[in-house]
MDAnalysis code that builds the backbone (N, CA, C; Angstrom):
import MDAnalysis as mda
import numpy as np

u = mda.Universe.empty(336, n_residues=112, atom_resindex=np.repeat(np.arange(112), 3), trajectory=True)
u.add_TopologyAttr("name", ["N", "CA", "C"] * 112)
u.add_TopologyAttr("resid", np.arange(1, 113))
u.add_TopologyAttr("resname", ["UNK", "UNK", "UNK", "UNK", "UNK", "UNK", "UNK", "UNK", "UNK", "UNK", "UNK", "UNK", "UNK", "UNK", "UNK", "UNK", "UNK", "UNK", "UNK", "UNK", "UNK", "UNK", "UNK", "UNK", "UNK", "UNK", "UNK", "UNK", "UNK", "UNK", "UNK", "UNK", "UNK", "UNK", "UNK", "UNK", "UNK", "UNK", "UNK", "UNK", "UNK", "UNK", "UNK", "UNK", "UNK", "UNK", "UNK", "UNK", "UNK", "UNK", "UNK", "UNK", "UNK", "UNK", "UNK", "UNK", "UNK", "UNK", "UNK", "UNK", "UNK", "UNK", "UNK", "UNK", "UNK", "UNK", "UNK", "UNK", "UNK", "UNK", "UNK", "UNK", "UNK", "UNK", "UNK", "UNK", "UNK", "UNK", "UNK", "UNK", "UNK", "UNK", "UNK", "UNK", "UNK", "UNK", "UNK", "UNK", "UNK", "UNK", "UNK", "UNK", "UNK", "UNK", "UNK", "UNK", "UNK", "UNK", "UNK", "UNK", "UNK", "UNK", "UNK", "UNK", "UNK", "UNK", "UNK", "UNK", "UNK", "UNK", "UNK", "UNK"])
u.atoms.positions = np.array([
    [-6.471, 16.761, 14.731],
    [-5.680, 15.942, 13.818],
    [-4.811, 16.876, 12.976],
    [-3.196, 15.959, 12.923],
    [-2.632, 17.437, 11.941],
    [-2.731, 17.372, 10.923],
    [-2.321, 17.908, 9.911],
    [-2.639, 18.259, 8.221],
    [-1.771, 17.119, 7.994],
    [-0.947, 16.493, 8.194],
    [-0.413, 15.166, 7.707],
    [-0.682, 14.412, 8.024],
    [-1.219, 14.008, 9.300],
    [-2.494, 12.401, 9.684],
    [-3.637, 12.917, 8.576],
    [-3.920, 14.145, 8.314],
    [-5.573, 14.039, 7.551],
    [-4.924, 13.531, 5.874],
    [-3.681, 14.102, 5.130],
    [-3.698, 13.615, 3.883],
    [-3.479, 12.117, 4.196],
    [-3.026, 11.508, 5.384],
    [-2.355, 10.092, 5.620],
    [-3.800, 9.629, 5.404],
    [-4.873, 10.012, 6.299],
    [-6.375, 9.283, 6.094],
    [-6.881, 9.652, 4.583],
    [-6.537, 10.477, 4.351],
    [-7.534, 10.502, 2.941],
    [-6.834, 9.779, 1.814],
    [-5.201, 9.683, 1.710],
    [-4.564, 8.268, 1.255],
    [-5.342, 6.837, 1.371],
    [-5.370, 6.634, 2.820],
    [-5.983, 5.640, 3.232],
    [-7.182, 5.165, 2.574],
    [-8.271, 6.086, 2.571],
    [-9.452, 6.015, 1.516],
    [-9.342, 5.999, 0.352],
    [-9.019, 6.783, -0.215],
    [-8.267, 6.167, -1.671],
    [-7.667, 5.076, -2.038],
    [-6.646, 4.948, -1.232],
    [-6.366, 3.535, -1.437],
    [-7.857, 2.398, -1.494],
    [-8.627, 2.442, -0.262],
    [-9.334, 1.777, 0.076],
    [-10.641, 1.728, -1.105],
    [-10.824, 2.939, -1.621],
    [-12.065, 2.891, -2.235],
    [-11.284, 2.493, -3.831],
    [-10.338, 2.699, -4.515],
    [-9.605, 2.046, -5.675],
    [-9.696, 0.584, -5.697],
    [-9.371, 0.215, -4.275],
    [-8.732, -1.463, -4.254],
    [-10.313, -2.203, -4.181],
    [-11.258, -1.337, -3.706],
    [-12.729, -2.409, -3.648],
    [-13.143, -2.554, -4.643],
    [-12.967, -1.510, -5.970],
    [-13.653, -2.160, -7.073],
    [-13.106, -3.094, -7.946],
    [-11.536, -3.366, -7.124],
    [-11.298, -5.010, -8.177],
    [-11.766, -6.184, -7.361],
    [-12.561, -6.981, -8.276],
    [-12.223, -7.685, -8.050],
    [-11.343, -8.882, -7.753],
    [-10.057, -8.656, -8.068],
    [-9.118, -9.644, -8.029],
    [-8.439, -9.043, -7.018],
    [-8.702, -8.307, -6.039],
    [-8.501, -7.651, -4.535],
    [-8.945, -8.252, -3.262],
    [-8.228, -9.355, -2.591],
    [-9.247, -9.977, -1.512],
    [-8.773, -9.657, -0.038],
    [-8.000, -8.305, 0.540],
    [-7.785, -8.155, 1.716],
    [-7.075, -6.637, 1.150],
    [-7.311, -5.492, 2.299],
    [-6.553, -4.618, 2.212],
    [-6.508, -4.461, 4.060],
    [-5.147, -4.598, 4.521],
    [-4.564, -3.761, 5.848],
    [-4.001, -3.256, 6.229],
    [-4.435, -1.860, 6.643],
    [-3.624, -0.867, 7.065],
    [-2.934, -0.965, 8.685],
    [-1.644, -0.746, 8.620],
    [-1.260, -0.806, 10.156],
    [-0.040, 0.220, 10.272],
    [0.674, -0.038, 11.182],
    [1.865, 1.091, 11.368],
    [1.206, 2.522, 12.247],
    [1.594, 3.047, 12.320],
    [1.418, 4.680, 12.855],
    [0.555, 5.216, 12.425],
    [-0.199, 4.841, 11.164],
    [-1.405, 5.850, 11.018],
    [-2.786, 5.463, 11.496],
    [-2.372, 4.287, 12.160],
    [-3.801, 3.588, 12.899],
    [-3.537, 3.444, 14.173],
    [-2.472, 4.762, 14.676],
    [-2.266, 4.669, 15.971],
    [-2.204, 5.543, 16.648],
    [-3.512, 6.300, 17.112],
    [-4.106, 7.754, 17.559],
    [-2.731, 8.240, 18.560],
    [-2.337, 7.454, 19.323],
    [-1.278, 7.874, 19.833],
    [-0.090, 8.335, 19.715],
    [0.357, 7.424, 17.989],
    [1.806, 8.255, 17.634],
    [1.250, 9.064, 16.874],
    [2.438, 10.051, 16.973],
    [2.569, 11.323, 16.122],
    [2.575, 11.564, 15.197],
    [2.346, 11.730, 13.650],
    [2.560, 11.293, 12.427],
    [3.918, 12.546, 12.385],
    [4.497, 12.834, 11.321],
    [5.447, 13.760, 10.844],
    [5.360, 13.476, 9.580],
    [6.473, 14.266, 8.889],
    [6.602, 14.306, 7.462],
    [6.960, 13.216, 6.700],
    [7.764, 12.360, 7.628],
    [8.520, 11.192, 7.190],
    [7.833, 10.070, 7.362],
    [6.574, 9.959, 7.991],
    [5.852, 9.052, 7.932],
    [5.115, 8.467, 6.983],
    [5.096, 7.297, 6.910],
    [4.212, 6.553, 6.148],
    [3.283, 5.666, 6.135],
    [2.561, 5.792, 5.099],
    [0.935, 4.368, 5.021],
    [1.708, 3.269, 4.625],
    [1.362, 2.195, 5.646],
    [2.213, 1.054, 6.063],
    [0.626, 0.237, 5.852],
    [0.868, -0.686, 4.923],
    [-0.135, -1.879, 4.461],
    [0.098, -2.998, 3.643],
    [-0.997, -4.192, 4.053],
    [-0.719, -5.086, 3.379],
    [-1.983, -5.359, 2.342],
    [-1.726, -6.107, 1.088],
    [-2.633, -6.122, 0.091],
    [-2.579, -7.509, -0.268],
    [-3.867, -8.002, 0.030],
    [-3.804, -9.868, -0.383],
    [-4.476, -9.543, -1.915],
    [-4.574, -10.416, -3.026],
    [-4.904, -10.391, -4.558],
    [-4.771, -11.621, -4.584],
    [-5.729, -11.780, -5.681],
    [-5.841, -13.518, -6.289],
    [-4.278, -13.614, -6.863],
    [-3.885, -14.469, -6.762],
    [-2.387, -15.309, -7.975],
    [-2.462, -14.793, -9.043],
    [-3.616, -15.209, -9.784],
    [-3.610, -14.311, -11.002],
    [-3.106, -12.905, -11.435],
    [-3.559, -12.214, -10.238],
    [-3.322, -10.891, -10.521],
    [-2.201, -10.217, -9.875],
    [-1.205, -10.744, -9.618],
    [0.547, -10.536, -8.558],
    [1.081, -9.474, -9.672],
    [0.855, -9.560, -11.358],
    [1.659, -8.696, -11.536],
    [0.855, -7.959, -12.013],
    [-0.383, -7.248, -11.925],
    [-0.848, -5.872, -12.192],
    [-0.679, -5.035, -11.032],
    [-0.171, -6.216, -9.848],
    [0.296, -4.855, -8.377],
    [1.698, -4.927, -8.142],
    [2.002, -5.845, -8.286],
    [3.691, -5.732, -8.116],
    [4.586, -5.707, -9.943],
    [5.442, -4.675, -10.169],
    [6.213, -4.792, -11.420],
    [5.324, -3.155, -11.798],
    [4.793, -3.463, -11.613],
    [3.371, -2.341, -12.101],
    [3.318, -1.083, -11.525],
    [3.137, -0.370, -11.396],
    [3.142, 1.261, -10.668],
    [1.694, 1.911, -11.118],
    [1.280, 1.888, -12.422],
    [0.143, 2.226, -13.116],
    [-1.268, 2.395, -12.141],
    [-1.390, 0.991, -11.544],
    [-2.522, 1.388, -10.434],
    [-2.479, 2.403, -9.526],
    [-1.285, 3.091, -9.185],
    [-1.394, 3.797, -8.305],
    [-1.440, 5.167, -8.465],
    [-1.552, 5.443, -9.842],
    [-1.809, 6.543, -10.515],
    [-3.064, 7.227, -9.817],
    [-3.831, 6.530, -9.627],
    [-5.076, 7.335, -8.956],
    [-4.651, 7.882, -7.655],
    [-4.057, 7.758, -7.387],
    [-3.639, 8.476, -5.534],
    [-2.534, 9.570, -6.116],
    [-2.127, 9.677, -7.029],
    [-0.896, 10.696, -7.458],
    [-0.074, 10.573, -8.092],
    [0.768, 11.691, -8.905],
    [1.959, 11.015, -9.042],
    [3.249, 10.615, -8.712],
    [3.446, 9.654, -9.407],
    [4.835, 8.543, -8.325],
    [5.807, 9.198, -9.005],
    [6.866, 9.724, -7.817],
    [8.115, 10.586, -8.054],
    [8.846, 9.444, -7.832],
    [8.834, 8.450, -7.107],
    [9.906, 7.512, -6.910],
    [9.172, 6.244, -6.279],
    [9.738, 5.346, -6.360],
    [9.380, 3.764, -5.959],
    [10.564, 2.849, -6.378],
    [10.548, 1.589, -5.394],
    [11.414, 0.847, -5.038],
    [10.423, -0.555, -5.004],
    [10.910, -1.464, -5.686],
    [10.428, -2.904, -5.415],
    [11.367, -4.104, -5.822],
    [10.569, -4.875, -4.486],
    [11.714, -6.118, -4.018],
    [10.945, -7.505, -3.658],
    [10.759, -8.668, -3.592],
    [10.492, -9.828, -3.084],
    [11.163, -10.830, -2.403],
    [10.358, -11.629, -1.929],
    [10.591, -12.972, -1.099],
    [9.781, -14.190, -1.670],
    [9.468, -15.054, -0.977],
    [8.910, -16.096, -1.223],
    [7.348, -15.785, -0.953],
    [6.932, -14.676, 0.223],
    [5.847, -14.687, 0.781],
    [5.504, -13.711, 0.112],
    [6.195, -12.347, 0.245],
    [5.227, -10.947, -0.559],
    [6.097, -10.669, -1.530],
    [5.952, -9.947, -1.651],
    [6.553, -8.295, -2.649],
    [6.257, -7.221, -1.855],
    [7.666, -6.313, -1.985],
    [7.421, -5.066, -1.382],
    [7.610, -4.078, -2.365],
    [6.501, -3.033, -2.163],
    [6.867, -1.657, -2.849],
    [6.675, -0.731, -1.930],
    [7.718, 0.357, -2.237],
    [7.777, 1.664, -1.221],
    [7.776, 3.134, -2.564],
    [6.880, 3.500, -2.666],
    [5.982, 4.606, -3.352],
    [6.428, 5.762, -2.829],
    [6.889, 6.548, -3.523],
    [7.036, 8.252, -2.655],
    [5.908, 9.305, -4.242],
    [5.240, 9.590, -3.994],
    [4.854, 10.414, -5.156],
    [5.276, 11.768, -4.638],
    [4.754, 12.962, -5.884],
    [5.234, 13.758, -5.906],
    [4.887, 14.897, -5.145],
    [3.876, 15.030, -4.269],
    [3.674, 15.388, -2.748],
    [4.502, 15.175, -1.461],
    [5.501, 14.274, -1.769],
    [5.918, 13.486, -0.724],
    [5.425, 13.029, 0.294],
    [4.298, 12.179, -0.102],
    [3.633, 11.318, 0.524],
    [3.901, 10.001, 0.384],
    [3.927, 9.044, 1.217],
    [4.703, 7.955, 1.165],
    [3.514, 6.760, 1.474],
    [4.245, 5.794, 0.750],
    [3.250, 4.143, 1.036],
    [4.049, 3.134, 0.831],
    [4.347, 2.301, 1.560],
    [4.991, 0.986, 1.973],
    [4.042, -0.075, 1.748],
    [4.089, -0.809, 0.996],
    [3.042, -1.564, 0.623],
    [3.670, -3.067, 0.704],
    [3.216, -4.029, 1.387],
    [3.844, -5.373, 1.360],
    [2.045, -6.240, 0.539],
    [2.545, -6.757, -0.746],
    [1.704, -7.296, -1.610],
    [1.865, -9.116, -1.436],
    [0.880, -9.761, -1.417],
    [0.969, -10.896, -1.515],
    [-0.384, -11.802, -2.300],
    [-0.032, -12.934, -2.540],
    [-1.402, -13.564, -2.863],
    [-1.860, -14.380, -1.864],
    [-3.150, -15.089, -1.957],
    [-3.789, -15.798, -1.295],
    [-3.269, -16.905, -1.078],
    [-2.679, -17.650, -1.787],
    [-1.795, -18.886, -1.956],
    [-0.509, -18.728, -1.393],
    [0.412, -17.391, -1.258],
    [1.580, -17.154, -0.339],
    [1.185, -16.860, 0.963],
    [-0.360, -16.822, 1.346],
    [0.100, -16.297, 3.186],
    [-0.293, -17.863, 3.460],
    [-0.140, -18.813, 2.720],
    [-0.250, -20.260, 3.284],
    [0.844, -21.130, 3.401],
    [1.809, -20.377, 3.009],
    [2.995, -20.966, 2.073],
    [3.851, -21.368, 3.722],
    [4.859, -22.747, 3.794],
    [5.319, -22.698, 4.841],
    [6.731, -22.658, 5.168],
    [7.489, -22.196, 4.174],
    [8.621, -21.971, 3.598],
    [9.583, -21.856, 4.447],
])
């Protein structure tokens, strides 16, 4: 594994072990290239995931950056919405990257 799939997995866990102790956290999925032994990772790659959260809690993950303080710090980020998610795209100051599409429980039902 190269030195950038291993910080991509240990992102991954972090992410993963942060997001289990809320409770107002009810799905985390990772997909894209880093769950895909076959592609290649590079520099420019990124942790590509989706994050379901109760309604209640849409804006302590989206508007917000603060949570993600525990994985590093954020040199740059970008956020945008739809009807269904919110997207944020995270670069901290490693240049490590996370694409994050956020939604609630009540928008992946939505039939818009």
């Amino acid at each position: 594994m190269t030195e950038i799939a291993l910080r991509q997995e240990k992102m991954v866990q972090d992410l993963d072990r942060i997001l289990r102790q809320d409770p107002d956290v009810l799905a985390l999925a990772v997909f894209g290239s880093v769950v895909q032994p076959q592609v290649v990772c590079d520099v420019w790659s990124d942790v590509d995931a989706l994050l379901v959260v109760e309604d209640r809690a849409m804006h302590r993950f989206h508007r917000a950056t603060e949570w993600l303080e525990a994985l590093g710090a954020v040199y740059a980020f970008e956020q945008s919405c739809n009807t269904f998610w919110n997207t944020m795209r995270v670069c901290f100051d490693d240049l490590r990257r996370l694409y994050l599409l956020i939604t609630s429980e009540s928008n992946l039902f939505k039939s818009d």
